[in-house]
Structure formats: C-alpha cells, structure tokens
C-alpha positions in Angstrom: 2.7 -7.2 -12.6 0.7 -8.1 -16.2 -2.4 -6.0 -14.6 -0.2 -2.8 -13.8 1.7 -3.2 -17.1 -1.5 -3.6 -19.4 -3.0 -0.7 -17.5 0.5 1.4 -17.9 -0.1 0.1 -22.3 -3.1 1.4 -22.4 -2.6 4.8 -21.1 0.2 5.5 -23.0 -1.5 4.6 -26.5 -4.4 7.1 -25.4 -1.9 9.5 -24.5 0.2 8.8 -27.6 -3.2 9.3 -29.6 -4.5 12.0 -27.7 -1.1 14.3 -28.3 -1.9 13.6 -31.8 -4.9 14.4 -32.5 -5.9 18.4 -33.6 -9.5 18.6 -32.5 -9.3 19.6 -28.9 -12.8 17.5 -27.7 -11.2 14.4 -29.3 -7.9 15.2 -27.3 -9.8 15.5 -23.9 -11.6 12.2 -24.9 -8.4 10.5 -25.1 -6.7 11.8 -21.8 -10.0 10.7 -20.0 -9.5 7.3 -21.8 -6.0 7.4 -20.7 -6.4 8.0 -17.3 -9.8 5.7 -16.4 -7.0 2.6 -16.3 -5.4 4.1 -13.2 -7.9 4.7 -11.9 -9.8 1.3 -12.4 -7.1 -0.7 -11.6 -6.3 1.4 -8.0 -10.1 1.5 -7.5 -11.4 -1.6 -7.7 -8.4 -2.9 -5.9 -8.4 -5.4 -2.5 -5.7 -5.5 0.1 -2.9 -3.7 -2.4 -0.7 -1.9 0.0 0.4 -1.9 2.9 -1.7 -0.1 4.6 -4.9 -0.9 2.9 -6.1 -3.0 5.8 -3.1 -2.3 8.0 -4.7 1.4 8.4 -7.5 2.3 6.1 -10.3 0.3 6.2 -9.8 0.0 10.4 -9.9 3.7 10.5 -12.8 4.0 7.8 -14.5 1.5 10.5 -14.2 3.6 13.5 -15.2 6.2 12.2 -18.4 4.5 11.1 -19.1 3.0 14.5 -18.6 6.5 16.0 -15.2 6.4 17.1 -12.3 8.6 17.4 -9.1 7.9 15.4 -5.9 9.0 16.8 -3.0 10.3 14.4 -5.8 11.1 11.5 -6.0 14.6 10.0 -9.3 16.8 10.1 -9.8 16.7 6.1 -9.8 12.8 5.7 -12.0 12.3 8.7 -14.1 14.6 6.3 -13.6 12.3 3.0 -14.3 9.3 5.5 -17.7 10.9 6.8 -18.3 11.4 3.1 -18.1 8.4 1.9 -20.4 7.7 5.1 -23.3 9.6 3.7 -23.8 7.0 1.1 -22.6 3.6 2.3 -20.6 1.9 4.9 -18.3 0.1 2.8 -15.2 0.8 3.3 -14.1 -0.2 -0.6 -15.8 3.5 -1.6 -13.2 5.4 0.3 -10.6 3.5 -1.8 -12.6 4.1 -5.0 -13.0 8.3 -3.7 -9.2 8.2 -3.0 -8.3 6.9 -6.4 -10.8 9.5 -8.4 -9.3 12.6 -6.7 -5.3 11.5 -7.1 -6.0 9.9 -10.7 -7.6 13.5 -11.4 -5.3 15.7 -10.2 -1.9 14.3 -11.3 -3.3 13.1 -15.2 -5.1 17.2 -15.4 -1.3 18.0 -14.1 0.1 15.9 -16.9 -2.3 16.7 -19.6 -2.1 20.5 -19.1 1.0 21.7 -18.1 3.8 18.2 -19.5 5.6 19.4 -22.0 5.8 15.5 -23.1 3.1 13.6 -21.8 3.7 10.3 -22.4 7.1 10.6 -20.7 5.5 12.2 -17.2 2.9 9.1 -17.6 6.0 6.8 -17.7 7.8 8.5 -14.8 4.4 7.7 -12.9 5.2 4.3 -13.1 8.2 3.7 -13.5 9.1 6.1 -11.1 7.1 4.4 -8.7 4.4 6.9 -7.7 2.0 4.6 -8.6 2.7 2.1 -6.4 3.3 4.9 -3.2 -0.8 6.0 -4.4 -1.9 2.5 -3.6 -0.1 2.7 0.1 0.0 6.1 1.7 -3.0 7.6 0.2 -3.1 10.3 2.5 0.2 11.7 1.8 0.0 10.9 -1.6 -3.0 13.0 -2.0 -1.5 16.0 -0.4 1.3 15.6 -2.7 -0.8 15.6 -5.8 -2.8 18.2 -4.6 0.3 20.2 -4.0 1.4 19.6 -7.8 -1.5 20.8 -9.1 -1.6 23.7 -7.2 2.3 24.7 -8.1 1.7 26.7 -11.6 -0.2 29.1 -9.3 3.2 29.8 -7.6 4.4 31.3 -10.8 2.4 34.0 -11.3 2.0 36.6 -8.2 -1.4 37.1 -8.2 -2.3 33.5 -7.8 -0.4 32.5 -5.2 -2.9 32.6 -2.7 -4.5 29.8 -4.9 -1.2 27.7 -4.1 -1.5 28.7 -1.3 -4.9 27.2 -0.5 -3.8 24.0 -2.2 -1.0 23.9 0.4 -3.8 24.2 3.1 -5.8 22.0 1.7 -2.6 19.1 1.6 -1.9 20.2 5.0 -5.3 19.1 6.2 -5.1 15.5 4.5 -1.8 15.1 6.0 0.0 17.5 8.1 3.5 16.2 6.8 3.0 18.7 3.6 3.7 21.4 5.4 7.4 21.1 4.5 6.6 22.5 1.2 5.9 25.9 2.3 9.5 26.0 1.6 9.4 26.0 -2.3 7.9 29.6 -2.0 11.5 30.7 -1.2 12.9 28.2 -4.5 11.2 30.5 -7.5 13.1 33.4 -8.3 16.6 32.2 -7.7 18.6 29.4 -8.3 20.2 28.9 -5.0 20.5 24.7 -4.5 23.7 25.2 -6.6 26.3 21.9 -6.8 28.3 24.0 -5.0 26.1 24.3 -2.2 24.5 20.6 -2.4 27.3 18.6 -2.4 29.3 20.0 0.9 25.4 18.9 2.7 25.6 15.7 1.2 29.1 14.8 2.2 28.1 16.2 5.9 25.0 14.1 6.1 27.3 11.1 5.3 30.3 11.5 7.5 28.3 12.7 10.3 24.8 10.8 10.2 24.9 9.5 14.3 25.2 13.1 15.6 22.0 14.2 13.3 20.5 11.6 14.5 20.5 12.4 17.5 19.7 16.0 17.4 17.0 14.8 15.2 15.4 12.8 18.5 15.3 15.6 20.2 13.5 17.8 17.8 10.3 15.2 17.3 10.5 13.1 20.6 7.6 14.9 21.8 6.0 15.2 18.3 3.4 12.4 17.1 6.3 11.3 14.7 8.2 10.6 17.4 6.3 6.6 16.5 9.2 6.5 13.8 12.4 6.8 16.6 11.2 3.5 18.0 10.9 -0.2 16.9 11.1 -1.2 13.0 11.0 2.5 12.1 14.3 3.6 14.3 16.6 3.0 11.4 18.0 4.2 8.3 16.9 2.6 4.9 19.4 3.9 2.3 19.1 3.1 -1.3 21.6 3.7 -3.6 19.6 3.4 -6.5 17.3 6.4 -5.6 20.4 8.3 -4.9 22.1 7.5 -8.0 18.9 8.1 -9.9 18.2 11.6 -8.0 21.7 12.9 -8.3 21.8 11.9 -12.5 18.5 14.1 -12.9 19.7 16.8 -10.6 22.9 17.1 -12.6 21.3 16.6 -15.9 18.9 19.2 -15.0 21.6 21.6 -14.0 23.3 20.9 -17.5 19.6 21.8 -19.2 19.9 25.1 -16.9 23.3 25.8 -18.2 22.7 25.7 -21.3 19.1 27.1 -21.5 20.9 30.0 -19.9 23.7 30.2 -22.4 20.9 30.6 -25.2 18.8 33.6 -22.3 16.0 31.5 -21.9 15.8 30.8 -18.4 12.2 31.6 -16.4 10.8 31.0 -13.2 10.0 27.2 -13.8 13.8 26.4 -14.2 15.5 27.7 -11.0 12.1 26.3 -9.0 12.0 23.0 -10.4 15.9 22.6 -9.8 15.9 23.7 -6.6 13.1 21.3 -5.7 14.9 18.5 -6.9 18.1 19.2 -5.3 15.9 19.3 -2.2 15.0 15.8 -3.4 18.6 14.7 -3.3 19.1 15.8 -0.1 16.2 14.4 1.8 17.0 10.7 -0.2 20.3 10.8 0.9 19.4 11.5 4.5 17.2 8.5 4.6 20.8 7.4 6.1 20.0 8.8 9.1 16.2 7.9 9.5 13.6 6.2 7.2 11.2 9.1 7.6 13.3 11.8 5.5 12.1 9.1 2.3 8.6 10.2 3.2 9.7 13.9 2.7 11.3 13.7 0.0 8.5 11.7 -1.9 6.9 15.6 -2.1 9.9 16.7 -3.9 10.2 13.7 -6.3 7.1 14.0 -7.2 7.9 17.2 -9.4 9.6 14.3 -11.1 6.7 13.9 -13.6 6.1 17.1 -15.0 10.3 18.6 -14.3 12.0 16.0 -16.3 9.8 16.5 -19.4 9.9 20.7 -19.1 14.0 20.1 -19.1 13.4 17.8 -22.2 11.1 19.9 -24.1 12.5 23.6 -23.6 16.7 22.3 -23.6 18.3 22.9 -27.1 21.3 20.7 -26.9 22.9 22.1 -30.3 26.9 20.7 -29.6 25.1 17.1 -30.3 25.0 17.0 -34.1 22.1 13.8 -34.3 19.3 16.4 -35.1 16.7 18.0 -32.1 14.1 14.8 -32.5 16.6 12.1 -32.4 18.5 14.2 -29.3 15.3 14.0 -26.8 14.4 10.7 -27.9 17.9 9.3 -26.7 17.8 11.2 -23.2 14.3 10.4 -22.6 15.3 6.5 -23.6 18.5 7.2 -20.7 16.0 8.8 -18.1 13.8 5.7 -18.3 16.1 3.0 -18.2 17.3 4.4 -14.9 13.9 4.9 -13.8 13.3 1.2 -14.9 16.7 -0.3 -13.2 15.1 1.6 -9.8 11.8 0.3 -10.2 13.0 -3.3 -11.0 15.0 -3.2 -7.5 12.4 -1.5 -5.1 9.0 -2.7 -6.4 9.2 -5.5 -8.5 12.0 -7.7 -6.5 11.7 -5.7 -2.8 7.8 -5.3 -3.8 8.2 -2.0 -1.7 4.8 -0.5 -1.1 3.4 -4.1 -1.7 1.4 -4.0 -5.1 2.0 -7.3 -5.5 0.0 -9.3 -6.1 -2.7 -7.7 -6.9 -6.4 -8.8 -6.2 -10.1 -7.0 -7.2 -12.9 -6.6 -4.6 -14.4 -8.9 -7.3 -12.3 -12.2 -7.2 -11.0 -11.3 -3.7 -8.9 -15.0 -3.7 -7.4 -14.7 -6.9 -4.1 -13.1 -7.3 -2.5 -11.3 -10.4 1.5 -11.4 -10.1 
C-alpha cells in the first residue's frame, strides 16, 4: 500500500500546485506531472489484479499465436493486434491500457472538476483505481464514456457522445447500459420518492428477481455469472451506505441550488446517474453482476461530488463558504476512506496487493 499511497502524495501536490498556478503552460505541466504516477505505477505493474494473468496476458497470447478468443470484444482484439505490430510482450498491452485510462479520466478531471484534487482523491479512495488494474476492459469503456459525457450537454454534440458510447461498447459490450443517461438530462426524475419504494422492493423480494433475471441472460454469454462462484449475491453495506449519503447529499445540493434558480442540465443528470448507482449497488443482493453495472454509474463519482461542492451555496451554515466545503469535502472522504479500508485494504478486493514491477518481479510492496 506505501507504492499506491506515495503515488496518490504525489499527484495530489502537482495537482494542488497546478490549481495554483496562473500561467496556463505551467498548469498543464503540472497535471501531466500529476498524472505520470498513475500511470507509472499501473504500467510497469506485474500480476496486480486479478485478472492480469487470470485473463489478459493468456488472451494477449492467443492472439499472438493466431488464435481465436471467445468472450473478447472486436475493439480490444484491435488494441491487442496493436500492441502486436511492435512486440510480443504482453507487458505493452498493460502499459497501452494504463496510457489511454490514465489520459482520459486525469483530461476529465483537469478540464471539467470543479475541485480537482478532491475527484483525484475519490479516484482512490473511491477505489477506481484499484478496479483500473483488474477489469481493464470495462474500465476503459467507462472512462471513455466519462469523457465523452460533457458532449451530452450540448445538442449539437451529442453524436460525439454518442460515438464515445460506440466506441465503449466495442471495448466491452456491457457499456451499453449507459445509453440510458440520454433519457437522465433534462429532468430530474430518480426522485427519493421514486428510489426508495425500488429499493425496498429489490429487498423484500430479491429470490423472485432472481429468477426472472435467469431467464433474461440464460442464453446470453453472461449467463457464465448464474453458475458456480458467480451465482450469488455479494452485498456490501458500506457501498450502500456510502451511495445513498451522496445521493441524498446531492439531492440537498439540488434543493437548494434550486431555491437560489441555479439549476442546469448537469444537476438533474448527474443525480439521476447516481441514484441509478444506488440502485444497481443495492441489487448486488440479488446477483454479483449488477456491482459491475453500477461501477459505470459510480464512476460519475469523480467529477459529480466536486460540481455539487463547487456550485452549492449552503448560506443557513454561518462558518463562512471556504470553511463550509472544506468540512463536507473532509465528511465525503472519510466515508470514501472507511469503504476503501473495508474492500481493498482488509478484503484486498480487486487484488492490488501486493504490488510487484515487471522489474523486480519477486519482490513485493504491501
């Protein structure tokens, strides 16, 4: 954990300096400073993840011996045969992988957070990290997807998000449940009103949606995940907790912000998105797979919590604007922390620890 939280240190102090600074080249220096440690540290990586040898490099070695993988999307064959143009080591598709997510979630952050440092901390802390160093695939469509969202906002650029849905769908064909967040823009319509009835339903009557569920995907390629280790539910109450606190303290933000008439598009989408996120982590009750959907809501994570934080007057509190943000911010992160500490520090979910480089392949970093 010393190598991830050194690498975490030093982005935020880029970041910190980077916000700072006036001159707009010296800003970009910064951010590019502040991103090369995630990228070193996933890059250089050996057997982090589960899957890292579990899926990846097999499939990267099938494909290099001519061979068909089963279960593999069209556009990561593509990055594979890529990456086969200039060597056969399979560490370069790892090192490819790690360039295009570290790019598009830091440019995500770096344009469009309204604080920064905070979306860098809900990378980590929030675990998305960790989830970039096991399911790459989906991971990447879900980056790709949030930098593509601004595009939603305006009308004549949503064919852009539009192509970075296709482009998702193409590195894994699991995105495609985020067509829905065209619908989640103009209207605020994931109301508690509406939220809380589903969640009560999805408790008290989990076996009979699990088994309508079977039937929809038994003869699906998921239908993997209704068999063996995967046939289960994995609830955690932290991630519910968590999700439910921001959904709630987001839908106090919206109250207020439209109180004070300043409500716009990004408010009722990025609310809607994370009650979506609520939902889907509270069905993981039924089936472990709804966890994997709703990682492409949480995501929005990074750059919603800081827009909430930034554009939300709270003027009832009397501690002064500065001091106000600073203390929810300090709230959102200890939660954040608390969830971490349980999943990927003590369950080591996603299995970053310990860490070892393709350099000193033996020796392990805890």
């Amino acid at each position: 954990m010393v190598v991830y939280l050194i690498m975490l240190s030093l982005s935020l102090i880029f970041t910190a300096i980077g916000t700072k600074i006036k001159n707009r080249n010296l800003s970009i220096v910064m951010y590019v400073l502040a991103s090369l440690p995630f990228f070193i540290v996933s890059a250089i990586r050996y057997d982090v993840g589960t899957d890292y040898n579990y899926r990846y490099v097999g499939d990267f070695n099938k494909i290099a011996n001519g061979l068909t993988v089963d279960n593999l999307e069209i556009g990561f064959v593509i990055l594979i045969k890529f990456s086969l143009l200039f060597t056969t080591n399979s560490q370069w598709l790892f090192v490819i992988t790690s360039a295009l997510i570290t790019f598009f979630i830091m440019f995500t952050i770096f344009k469009y957070s309204k604080i920064p440092i905070v979306s860098i901390a809900i990378f980590f802390f929030g675990g998305f990290f960790f989830q970039s160093l096991n399911m790459i695939r989906q991971f990447l469509a879900m980056s790709i997807i949030l930098f593509g969202y601004k595009y939603l906002l305006e009308r004549k650029k949503v064919p852009l998000f539009l192509l970075s849905l296709v482009i998702a769908f193409f590195i894994h064909s699991s995105s495609i449940v985020m067509i829905v967040i065209l619908l989640l823009k103009n209207r605020y319509i994931m109301k508690p009103f509406v939220i809380l009835p589903i969640i009560a339903v999805i408790f008290l009557f989990k076996d009979d949606i699990i088994r309508l569920i079977s039937i929809v995907v038994e003869n699906t390629r998921f239908n993997v995940y209704l068999v063996g280790l995967y046939a289960k539910g994995e609830i955690s109450y932290f991630n519910i907790i968590t999700n439910l606190a921001i959904y709630f303290y987001m839908n106090l933000c919206y109250k207020i912000k439209k109180k004070n008439g300043q409500i716009v598009m990004e408010d009722k989408l990025f609310l809607n998105i994370q009650a979506l996120a609520t939902i889907c982590m509270c069905m993981t009750i039924l089936h472990m797979l709804f966890a994997r959907i709703a990682y492409y809501f949480i995501i929005f994570q990074i750059i919603s919590i800081p827009y909430f934080i930034g554009t939300t007057e709270i003027r009832e509190i009397h501690i002064g604007k500065k001091w106000t943000k600073r203390i929810i911010c300090a709230l959102i992160l200890i939660c954040f922390i608390l969830t971490f500490s349980y999943t990927n520090v003590l369950n080591n979910d996603n299995k970053p620890l310990p860490y070892k480089t393709i350099f000193n392949k033996e020796k392990e970093f805890m």
